[in-house]
N, CA, C and O atoms as a GROMACS GRO file, in nm:
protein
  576
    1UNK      N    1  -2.008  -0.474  -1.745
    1UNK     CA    2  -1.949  -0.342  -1.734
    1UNK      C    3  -1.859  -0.338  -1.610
    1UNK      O    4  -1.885  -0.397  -1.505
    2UNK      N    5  -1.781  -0.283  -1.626
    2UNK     CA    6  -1.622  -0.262  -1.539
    2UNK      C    7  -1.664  -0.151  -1.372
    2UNK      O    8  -1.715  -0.039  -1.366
    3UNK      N    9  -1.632  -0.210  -1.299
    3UNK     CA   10  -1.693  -0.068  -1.195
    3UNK      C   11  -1.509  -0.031  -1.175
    3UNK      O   12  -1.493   0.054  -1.087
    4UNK      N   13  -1.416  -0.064  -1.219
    4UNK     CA   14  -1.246  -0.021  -1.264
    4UNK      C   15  -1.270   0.128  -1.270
    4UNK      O   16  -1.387   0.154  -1.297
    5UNK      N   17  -1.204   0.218  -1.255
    5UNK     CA   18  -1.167   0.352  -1.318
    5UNK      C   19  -1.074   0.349  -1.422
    5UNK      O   20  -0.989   0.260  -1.414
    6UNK      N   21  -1.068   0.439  -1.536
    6UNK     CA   22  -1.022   0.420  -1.638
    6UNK      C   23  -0.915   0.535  -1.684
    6UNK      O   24  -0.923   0.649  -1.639
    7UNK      N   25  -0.831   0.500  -1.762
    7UNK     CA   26  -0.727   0.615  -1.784
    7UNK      C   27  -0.787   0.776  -1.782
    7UNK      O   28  -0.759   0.873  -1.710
    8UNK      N   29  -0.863   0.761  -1.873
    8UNK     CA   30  -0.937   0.892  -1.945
    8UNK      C   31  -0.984   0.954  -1.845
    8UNK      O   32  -0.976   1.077  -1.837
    9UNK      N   33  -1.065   0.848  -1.715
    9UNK     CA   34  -1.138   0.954  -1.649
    9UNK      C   35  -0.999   1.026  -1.490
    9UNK      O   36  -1.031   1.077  -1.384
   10UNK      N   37  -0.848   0.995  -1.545
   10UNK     CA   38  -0.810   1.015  -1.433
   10UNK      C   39  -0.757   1.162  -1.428
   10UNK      O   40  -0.674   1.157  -1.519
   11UNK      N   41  -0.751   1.287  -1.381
   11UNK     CA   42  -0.692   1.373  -1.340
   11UNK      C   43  -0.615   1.405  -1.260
   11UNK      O   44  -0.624   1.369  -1.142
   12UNK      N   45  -0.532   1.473  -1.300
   12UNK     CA   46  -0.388   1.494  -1.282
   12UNK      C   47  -0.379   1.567  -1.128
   12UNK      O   48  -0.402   1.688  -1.140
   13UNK      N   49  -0.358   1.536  -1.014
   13UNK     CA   50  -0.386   1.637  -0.890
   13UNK      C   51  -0.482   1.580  -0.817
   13UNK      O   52  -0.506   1.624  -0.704
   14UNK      N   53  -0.572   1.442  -0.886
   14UNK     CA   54  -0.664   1.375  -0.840
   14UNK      C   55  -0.632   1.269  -0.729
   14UNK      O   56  -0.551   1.178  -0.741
   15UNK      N   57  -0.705   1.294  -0.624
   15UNK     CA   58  -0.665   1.191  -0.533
   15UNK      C   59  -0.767   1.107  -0.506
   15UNK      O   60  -0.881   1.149  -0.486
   16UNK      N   61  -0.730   0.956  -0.503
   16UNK     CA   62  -0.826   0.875  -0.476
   16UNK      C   63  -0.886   0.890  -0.350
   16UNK      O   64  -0.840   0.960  -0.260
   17UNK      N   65  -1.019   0.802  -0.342
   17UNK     CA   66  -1.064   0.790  -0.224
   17UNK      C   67  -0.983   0.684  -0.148
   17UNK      O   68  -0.970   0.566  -0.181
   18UNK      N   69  -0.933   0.741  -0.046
   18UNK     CA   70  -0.821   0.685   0.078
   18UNK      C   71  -0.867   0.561   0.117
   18UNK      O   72  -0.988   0.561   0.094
   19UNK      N   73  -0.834   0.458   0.162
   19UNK     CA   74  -0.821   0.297   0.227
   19UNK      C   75  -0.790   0.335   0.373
   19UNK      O   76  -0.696   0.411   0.397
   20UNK      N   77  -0.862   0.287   0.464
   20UNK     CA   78  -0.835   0.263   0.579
   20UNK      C   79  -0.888   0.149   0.641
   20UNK      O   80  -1.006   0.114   0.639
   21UNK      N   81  -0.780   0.085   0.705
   21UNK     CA   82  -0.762   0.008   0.760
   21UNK      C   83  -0.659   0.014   0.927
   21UNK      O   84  -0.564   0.089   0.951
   22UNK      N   85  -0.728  -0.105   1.029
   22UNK     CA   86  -0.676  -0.075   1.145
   22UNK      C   87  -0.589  -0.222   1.164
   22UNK      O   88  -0.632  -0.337   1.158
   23UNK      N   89  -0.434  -0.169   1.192
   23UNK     CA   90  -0.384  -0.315   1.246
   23UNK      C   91  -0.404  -0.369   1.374
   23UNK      O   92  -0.422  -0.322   1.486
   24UNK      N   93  -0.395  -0.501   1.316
   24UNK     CA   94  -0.403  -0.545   1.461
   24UNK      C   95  -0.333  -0.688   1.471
   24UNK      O   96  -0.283  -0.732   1.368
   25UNK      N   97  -0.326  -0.778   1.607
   25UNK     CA   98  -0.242  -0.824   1.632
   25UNK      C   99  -0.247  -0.965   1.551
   25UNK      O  100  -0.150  -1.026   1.507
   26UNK      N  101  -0.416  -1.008   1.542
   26UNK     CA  102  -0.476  -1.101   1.466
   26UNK      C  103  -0.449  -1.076   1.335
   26UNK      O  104  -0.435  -1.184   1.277
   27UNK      N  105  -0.439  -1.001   1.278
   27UNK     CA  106  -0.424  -0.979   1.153
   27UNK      C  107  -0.244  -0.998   1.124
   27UNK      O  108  -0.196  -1.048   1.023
   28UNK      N  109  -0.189  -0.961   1.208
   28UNK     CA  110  -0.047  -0.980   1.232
   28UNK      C  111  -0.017  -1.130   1.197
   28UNK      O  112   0.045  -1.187   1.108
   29UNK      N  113  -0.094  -1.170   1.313
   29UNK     CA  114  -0.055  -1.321   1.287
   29UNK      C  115  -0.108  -1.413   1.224
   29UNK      O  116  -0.064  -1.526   1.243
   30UNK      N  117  -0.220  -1.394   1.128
   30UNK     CA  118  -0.277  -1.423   0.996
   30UNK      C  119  -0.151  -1.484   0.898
   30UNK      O  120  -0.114  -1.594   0.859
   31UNK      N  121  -0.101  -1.317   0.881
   31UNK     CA  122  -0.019  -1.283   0.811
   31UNK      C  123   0.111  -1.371   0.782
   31UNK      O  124   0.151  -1.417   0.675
   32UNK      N  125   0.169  -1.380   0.920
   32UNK     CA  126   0.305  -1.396   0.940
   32UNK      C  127   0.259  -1.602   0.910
   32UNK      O  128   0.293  -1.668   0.812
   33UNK      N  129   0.197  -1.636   0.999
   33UNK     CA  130   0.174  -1.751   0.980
   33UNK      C  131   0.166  -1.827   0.784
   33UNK      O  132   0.239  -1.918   0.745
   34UNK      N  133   0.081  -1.770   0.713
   34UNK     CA  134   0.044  -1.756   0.554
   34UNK      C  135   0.159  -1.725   0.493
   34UNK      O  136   0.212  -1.814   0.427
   35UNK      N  137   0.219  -1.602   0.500
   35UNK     CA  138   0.377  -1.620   0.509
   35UNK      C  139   0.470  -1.691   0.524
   35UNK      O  140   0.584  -1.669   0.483
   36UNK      N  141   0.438  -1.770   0.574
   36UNK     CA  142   0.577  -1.778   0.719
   36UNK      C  143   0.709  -1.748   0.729
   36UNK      O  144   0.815  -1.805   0.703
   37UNK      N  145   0.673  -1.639   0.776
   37UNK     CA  146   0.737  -1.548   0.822
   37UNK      C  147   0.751  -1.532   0.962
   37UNK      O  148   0.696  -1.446   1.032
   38UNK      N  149   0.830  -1.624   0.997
   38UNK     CA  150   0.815  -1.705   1.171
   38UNK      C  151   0.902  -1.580   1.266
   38UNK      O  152   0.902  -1.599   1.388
   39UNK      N  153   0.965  -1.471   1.219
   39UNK     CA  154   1.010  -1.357   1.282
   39UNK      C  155   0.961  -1.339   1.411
   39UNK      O  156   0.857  -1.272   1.408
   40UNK      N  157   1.003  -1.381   1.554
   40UNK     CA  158   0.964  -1.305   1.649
   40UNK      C  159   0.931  -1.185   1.651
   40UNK      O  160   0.818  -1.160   1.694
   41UNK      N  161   1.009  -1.085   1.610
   41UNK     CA  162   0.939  -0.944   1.621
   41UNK      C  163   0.811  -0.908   1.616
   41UNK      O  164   0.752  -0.816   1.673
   42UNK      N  165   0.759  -1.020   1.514
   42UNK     CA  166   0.614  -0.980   1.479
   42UNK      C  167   0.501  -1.070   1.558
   42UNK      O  168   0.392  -1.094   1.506
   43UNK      N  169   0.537  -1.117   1.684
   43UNK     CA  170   0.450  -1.243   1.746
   43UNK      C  171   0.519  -1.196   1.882
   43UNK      O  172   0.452  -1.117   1.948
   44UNK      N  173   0.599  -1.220   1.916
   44UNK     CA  174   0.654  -1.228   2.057
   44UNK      C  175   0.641  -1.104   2.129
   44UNK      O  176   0.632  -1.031   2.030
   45UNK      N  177   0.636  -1.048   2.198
   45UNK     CA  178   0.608  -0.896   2.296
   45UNK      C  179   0.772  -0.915   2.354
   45UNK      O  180   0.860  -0.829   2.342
   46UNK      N  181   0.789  -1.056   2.424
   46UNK     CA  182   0.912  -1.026   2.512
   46UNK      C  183   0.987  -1.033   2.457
   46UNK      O  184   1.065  -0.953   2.510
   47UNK      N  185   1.070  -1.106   2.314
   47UNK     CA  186   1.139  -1.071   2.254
   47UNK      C  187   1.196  -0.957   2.173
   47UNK      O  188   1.313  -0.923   2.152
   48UNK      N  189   1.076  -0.907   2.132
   48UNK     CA  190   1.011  -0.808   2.070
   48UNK      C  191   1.063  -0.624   2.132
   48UNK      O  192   1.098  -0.532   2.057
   49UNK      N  193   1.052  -0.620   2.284
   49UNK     CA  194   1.095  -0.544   2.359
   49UNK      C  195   1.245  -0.508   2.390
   49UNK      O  196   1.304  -0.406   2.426
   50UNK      N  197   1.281  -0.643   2.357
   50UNK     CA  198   1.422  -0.613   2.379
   50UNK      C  199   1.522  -0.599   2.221
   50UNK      O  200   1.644  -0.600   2.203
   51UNK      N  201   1.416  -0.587   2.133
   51UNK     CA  202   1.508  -0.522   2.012
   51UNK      C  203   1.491  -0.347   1.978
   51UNK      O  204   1.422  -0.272   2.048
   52UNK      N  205   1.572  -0.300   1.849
   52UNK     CA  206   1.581  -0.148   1.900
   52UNK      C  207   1.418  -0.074   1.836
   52UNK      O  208   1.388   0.042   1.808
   53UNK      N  209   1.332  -0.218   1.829
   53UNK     CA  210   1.208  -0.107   1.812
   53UNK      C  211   1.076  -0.128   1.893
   53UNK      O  212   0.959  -0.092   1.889
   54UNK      N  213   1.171  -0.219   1.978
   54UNK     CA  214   1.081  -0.154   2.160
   54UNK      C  215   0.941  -0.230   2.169
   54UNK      O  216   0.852  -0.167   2.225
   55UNK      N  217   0.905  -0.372   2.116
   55UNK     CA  218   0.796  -0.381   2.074
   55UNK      C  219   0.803  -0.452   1.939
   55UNK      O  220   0.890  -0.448   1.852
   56UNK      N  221   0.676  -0.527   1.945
   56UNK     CA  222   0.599  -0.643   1.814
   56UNK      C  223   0.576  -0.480   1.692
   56UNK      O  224   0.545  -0.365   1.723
   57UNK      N  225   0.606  -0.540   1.559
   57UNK     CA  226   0.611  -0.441   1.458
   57UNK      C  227   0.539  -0.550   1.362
   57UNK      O  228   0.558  -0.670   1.380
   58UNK      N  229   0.461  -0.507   1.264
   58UNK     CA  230   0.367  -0.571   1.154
   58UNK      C  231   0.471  -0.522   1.051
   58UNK      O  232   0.506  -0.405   1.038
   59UNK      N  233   0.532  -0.672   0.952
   59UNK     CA  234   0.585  -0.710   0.867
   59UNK      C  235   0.559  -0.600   0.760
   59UNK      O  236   0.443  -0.576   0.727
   60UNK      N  237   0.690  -0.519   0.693
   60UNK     CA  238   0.676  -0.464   0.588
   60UNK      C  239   0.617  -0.471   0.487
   60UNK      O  240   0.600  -0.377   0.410
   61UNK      N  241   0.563  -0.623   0.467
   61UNK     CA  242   0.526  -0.632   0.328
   61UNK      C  243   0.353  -0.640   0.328
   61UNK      O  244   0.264  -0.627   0.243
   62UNK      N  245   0.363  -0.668   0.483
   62UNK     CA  246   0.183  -0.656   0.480
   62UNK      C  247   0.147  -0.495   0.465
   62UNK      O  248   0.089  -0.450   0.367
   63UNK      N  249   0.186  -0.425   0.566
   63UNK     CA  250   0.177  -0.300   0.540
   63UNK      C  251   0.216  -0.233   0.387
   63UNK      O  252   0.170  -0.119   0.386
   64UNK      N  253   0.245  -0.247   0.332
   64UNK     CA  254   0.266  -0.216   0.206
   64UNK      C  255   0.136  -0.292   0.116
   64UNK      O  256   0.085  -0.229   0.023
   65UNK      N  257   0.090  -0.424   0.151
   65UNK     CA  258   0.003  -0.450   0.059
   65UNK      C  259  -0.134  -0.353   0.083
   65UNK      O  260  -0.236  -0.398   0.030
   66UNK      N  261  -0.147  -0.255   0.140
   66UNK     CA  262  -0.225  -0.188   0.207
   66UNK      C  263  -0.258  -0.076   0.059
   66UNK      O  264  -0.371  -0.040   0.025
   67UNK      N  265  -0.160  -0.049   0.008
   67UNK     CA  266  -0.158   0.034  -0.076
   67UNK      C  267  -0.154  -0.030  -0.239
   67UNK      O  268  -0.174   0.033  -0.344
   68UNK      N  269  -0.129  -0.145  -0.226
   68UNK     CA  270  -0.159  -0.221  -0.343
   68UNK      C  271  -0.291  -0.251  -0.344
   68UNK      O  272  -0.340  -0.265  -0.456
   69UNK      N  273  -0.380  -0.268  -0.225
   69UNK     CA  274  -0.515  -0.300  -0.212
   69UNK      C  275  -0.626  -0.173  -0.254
   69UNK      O  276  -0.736  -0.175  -0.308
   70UNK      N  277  -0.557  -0.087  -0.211
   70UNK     CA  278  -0.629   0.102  -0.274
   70UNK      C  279  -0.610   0.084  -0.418
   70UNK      O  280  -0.709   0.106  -0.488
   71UNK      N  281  -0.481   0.041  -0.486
   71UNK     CA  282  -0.505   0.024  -0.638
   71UNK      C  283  -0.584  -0.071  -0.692
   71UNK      O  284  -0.672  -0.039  -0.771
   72UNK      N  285  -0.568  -0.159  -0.667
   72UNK     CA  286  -0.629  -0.288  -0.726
   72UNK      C  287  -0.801  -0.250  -0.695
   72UNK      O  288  -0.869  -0.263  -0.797
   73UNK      N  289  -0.866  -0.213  -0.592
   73UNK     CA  290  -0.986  -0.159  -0.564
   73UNK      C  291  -1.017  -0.035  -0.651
   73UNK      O  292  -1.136  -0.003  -0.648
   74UNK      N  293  -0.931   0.048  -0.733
   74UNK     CA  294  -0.987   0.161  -0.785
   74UNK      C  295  -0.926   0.100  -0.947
   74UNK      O  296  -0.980   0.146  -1.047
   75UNK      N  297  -0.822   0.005  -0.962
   75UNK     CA  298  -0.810  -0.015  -1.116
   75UNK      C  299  -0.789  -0.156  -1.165
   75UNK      O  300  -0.764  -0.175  -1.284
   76UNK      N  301  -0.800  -0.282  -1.061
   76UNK     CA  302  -0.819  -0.420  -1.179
   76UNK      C  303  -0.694  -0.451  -1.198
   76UNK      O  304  -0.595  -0.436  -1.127
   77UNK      N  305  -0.709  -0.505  -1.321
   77UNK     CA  306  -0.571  -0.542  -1.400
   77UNK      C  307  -0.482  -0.424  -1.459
   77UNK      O  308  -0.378  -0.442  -1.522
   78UNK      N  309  -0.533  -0.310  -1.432
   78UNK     CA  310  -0.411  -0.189  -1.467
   78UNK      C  311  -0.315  -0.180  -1.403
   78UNK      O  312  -0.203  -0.143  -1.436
   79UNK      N  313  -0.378  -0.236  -1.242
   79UNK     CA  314  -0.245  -0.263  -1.140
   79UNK      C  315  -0.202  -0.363  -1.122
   79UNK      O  316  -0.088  -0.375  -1.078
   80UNK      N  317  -0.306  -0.509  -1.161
   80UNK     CA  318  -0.192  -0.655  -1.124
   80UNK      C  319  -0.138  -0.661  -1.250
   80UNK      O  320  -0.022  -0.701  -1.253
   81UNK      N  321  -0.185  -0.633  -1.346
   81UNK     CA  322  -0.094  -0.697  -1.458
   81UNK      C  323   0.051  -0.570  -1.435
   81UNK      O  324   0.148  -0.581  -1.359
   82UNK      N  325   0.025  -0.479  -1.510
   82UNK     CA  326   0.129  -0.361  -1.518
   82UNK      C  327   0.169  -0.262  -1.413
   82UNK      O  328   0.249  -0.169  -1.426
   83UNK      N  329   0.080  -0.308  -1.270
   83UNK     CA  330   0.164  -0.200  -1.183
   83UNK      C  331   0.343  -0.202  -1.133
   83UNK      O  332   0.434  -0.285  -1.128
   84UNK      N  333   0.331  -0.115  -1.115
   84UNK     CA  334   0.462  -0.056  -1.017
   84UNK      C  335   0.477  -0.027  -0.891
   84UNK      O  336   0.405   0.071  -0.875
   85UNK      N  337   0.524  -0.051  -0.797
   85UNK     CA  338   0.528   0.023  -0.649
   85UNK      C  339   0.706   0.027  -0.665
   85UNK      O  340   0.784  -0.056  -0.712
   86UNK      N  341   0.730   0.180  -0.597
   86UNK     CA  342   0.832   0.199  -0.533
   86UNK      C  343   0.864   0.303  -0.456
   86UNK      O  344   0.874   0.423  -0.485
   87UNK      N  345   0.883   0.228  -0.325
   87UNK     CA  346   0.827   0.266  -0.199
   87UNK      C  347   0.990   0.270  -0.099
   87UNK      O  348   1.091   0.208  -0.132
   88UNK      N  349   0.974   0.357   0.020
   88UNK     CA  350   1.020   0.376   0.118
   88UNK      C  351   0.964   0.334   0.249
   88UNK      O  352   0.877   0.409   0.293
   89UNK      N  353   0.999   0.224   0.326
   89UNK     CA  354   0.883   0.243   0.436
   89UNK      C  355   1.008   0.313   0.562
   89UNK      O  356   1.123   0.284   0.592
   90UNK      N  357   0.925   0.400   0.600
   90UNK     CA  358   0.974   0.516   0.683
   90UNK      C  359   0.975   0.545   0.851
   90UNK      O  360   1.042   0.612   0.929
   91UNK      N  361   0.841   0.438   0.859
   91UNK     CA  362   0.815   0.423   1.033
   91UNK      C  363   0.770   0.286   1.024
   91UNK      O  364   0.748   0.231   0.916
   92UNK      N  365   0.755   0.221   1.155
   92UNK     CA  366   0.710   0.069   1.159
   92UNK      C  367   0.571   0.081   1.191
   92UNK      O  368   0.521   0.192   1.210
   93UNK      N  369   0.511  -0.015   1.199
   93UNK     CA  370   0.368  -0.026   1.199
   93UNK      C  371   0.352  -0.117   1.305
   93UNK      O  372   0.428  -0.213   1.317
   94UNK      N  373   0.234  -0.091   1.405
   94UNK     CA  374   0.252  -0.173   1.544
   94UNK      C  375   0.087  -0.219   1.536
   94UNK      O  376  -0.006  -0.168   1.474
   95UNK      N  377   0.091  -0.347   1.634
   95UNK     CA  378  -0.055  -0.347   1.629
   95UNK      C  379  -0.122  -0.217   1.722
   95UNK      O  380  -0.064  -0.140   1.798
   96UNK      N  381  -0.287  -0.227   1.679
   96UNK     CA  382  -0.346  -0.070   1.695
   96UNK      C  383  -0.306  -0.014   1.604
   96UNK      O  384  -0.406  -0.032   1.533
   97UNK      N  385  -0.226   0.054   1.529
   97UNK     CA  386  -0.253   0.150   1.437
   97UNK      C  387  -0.347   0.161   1.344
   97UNK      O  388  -0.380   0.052   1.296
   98UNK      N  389  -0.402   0.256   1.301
   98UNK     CA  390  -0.514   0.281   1.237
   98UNK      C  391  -0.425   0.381   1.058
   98UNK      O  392  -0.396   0.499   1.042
   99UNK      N  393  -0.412   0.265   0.966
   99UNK     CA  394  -0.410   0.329   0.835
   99UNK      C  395  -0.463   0.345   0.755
   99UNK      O  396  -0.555   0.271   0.721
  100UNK      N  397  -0.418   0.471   0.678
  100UNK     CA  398  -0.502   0.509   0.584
  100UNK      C  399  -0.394   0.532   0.450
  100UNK      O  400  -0.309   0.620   0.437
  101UNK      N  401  -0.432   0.410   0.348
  101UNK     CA  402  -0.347   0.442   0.222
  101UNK      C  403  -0.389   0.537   0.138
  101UNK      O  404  -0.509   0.565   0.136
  102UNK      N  405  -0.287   0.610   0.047
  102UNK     CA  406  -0.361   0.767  -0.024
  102UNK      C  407  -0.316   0.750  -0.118
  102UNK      O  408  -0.232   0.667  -0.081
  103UNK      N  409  -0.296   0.762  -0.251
  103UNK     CA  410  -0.252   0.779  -0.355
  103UNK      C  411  -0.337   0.918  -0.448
  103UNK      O  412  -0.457   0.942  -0.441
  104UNK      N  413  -0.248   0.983  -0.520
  104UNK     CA  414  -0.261   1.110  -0.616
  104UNK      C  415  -0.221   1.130  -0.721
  104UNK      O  416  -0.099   1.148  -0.722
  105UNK      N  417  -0.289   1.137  -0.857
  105UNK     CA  418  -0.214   1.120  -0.966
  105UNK      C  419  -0.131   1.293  -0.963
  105UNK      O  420  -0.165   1.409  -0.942
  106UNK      N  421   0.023   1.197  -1.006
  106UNK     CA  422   0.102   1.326  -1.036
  106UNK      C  423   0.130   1.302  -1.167
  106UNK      O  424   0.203   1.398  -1.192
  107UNK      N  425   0.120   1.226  -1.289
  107UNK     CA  426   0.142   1.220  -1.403
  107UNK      C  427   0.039   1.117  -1.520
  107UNK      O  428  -0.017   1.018  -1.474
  108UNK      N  429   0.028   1.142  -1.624
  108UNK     CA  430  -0.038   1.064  -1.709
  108UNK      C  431   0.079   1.096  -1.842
  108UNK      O  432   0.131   1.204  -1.872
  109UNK      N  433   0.104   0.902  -1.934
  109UNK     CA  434   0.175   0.926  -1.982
  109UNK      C  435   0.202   0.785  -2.106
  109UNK      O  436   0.198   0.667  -2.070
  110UNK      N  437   0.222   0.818  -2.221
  110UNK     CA  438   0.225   0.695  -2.263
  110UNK      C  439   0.368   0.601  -2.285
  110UNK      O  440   0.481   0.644  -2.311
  111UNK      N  441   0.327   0.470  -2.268
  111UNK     CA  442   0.489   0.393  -2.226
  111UNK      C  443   0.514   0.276  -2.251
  111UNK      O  444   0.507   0.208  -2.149
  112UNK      N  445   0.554   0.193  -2.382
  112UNK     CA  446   0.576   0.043  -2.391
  112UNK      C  447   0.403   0.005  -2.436
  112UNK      O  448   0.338  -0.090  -2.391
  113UNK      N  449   0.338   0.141  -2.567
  113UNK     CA  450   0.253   0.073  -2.613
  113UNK      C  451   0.112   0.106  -2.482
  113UNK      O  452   0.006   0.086  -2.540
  114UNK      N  453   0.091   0.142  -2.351
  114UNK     CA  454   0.038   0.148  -2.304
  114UNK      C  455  -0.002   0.336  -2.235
  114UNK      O  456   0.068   0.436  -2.223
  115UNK      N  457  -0.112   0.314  -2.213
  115UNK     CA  458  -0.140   0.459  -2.086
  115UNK      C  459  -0.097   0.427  -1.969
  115UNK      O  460  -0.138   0.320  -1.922
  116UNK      N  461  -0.016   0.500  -1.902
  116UNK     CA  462   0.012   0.473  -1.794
  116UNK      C  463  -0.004   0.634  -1.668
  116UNK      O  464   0.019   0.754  -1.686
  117UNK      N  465  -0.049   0.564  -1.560
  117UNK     CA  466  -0.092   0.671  -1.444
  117UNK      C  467   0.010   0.653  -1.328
  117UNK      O  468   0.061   0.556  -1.273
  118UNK      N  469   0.018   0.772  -1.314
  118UNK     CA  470   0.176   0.783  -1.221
  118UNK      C  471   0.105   0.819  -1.081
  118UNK      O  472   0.014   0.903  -1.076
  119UNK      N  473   0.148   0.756  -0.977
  119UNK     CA  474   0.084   0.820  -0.864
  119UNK      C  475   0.167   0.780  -0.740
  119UNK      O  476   0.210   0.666  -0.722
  120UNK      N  477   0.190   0.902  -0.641
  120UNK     CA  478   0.219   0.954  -0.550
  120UNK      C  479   0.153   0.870  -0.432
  120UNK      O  480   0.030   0.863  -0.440
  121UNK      N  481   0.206   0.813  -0.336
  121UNK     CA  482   0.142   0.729  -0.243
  121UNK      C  483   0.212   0.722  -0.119
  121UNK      O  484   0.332   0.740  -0.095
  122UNK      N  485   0.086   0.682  -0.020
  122UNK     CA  486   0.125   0.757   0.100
  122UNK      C  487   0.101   0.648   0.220
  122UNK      O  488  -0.017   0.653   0.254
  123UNK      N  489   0.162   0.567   0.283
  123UNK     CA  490   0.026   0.534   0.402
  123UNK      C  491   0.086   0.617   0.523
  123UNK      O  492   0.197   0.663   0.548
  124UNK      N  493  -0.024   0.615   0.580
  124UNK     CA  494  -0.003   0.724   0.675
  124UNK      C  495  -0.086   0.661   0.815
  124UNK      O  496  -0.191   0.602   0.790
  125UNK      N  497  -0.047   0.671   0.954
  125UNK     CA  498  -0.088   0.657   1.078
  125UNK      C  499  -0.166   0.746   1.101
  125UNK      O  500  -0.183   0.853   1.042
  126UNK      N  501  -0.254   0.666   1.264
  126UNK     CA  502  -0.364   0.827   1.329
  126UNK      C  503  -0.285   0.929   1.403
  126UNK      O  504  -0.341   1.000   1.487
  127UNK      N  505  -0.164   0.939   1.377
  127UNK     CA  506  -0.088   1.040   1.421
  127UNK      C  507  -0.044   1.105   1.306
  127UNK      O  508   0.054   1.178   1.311
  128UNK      N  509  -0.125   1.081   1.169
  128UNK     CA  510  -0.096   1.168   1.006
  128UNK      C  511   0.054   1.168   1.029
  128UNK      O  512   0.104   1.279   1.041
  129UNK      N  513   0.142   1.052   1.038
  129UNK     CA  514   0.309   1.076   0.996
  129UNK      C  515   0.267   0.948   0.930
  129UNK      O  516   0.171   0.873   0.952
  130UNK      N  517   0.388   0.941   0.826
  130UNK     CA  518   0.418   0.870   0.711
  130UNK      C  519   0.473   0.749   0.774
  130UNK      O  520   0.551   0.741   0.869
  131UNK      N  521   0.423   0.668   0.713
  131UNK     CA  522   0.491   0.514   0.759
  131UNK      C  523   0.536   0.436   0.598
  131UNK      O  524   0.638   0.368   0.601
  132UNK      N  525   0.466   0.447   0.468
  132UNK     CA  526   0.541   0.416   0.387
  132UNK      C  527   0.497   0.540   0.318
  132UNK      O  528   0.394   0.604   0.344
  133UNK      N  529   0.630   0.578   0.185
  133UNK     CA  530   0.613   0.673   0.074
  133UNK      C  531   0.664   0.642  -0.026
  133UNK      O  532   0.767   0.580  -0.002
  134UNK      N  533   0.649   0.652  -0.112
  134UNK     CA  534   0.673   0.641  -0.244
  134UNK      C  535   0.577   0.668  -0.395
  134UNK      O  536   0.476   0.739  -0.400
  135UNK      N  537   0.630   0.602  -0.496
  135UNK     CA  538   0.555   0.601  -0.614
  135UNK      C  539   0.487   0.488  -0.650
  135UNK      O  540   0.512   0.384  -0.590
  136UNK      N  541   0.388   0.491  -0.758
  136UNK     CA  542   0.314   0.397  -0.812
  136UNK      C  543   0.249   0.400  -0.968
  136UNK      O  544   0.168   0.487  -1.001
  137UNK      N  545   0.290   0.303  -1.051
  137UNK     CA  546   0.200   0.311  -1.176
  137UNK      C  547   0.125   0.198  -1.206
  137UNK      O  548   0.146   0.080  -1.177
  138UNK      N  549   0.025   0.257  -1.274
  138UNK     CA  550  -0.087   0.173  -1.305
  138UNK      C  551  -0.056   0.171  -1.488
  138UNK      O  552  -0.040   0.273  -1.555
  139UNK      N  553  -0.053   0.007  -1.550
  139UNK     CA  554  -0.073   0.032  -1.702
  139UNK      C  555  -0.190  -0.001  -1.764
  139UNK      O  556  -0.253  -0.105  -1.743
  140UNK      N  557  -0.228   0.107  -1.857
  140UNK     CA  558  -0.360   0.063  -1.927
  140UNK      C  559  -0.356   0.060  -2.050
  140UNK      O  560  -0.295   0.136  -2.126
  141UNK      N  561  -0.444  -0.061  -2.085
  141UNK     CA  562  -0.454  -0.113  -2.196
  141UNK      C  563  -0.476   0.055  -2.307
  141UNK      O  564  -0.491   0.171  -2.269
  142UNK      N  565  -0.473   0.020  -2.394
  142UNK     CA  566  -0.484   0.182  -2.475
  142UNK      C  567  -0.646   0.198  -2.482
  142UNK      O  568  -0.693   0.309  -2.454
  143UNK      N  569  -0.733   0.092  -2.519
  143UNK     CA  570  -0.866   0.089  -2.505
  143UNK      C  571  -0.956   0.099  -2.393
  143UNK      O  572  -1.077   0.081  -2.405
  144UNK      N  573  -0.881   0.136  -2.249
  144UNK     CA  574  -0.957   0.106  -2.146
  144UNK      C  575  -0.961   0.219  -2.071
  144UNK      O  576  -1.026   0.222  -1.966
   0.00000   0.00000   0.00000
C-alpha cells in the first residue's frame, strides 16, 4: 500500500504540509562539488564579496530542488514521472537560511489521458519573503 497522496483525496485551496529545511554551507558544498558546479560564488567568501550579491549564495538549482523534494514526499511518481515546475527564483539563498517549501492546490484537471494537480509554490525564508515562486503539476495515472 502507497503512503503517496492521491488525486481524489486532493482539494482545491489545500495546502500541503510545508518542508523545511536550513541551508548551510556544508550542504552548499556537497552540492556544488556532486555538481560541479565549481562557481566561486558558492565556495569562496572573498570572491564572493566582491560580486553584486555581497557574499557566497547557494546555487539555484539546489534551492529549487527543495520544492521538488515537498512533491516527490507527498506524491511518488505523479511528480517524477509527469511533474512540472515553473518557477521564478526571486531572492538568493545564503548559507543560514532557514526554508520552508509550500505548495497549494489551485486547480484539478484532466490532460493528455491523465489527472493532473496544479499547484501554487512557494519557498520562502525566516524573514517569510519569497525566494522562489512559481507553479507546479503533478500527473496521475487515472487509477491512482
Amino acid at each position: 500500500m502507497s503512503s503517496y497522496r492521491t488525486f481524489e483525496e486532493l482539494n482545491i485551496g489545500e495546502e500541503l504540509t510545508p518542508l523545511i529545511k536550513k541551508m548551510t554551507q556544508e550542504k552548499i558544498n556537497r552540492y556544488v562539488s556532486i555538481a560541479e558546479d565549481y562557481n566561486p560564488i558558492h565556495t569562496d567568501e572573498e570572491f564572493a564579496k566582491k560580486t553584486p550579491f555581497k557574499g557566497i549564495i547557494a546555487p539555484g538549482y539546489q534551492t529549487m530542488a527543495y520544492i521538488s523534494e515537498l512533491l516527490s514526499r507527498d506524491f511518488g511518481n505523479a511528480w517524477y514521472v509527469g511533474g512540472k515546475l515553473d518557477i521564478r527564483m526571486v531572492k538568493v539563498v545564503r548559507p543560514g537560511d532557514l526554508l520552508t517549501a509550500r505548495a497549494k492546490v489551485v486547480d484539478k484537471k484532466e490532460e493528455g489521458g491523465k489527472n493532473v494537480a496544479v499547484f501554487e509554490v512557494h519557498l520562502i525564508n525566516q524573514n517569510n519573503e519569497d525566494v522562489i515562486i512559481g507553479t507546479a503539476e503533478a500527473a496521475f495515472n487515472k487509477n491512482s
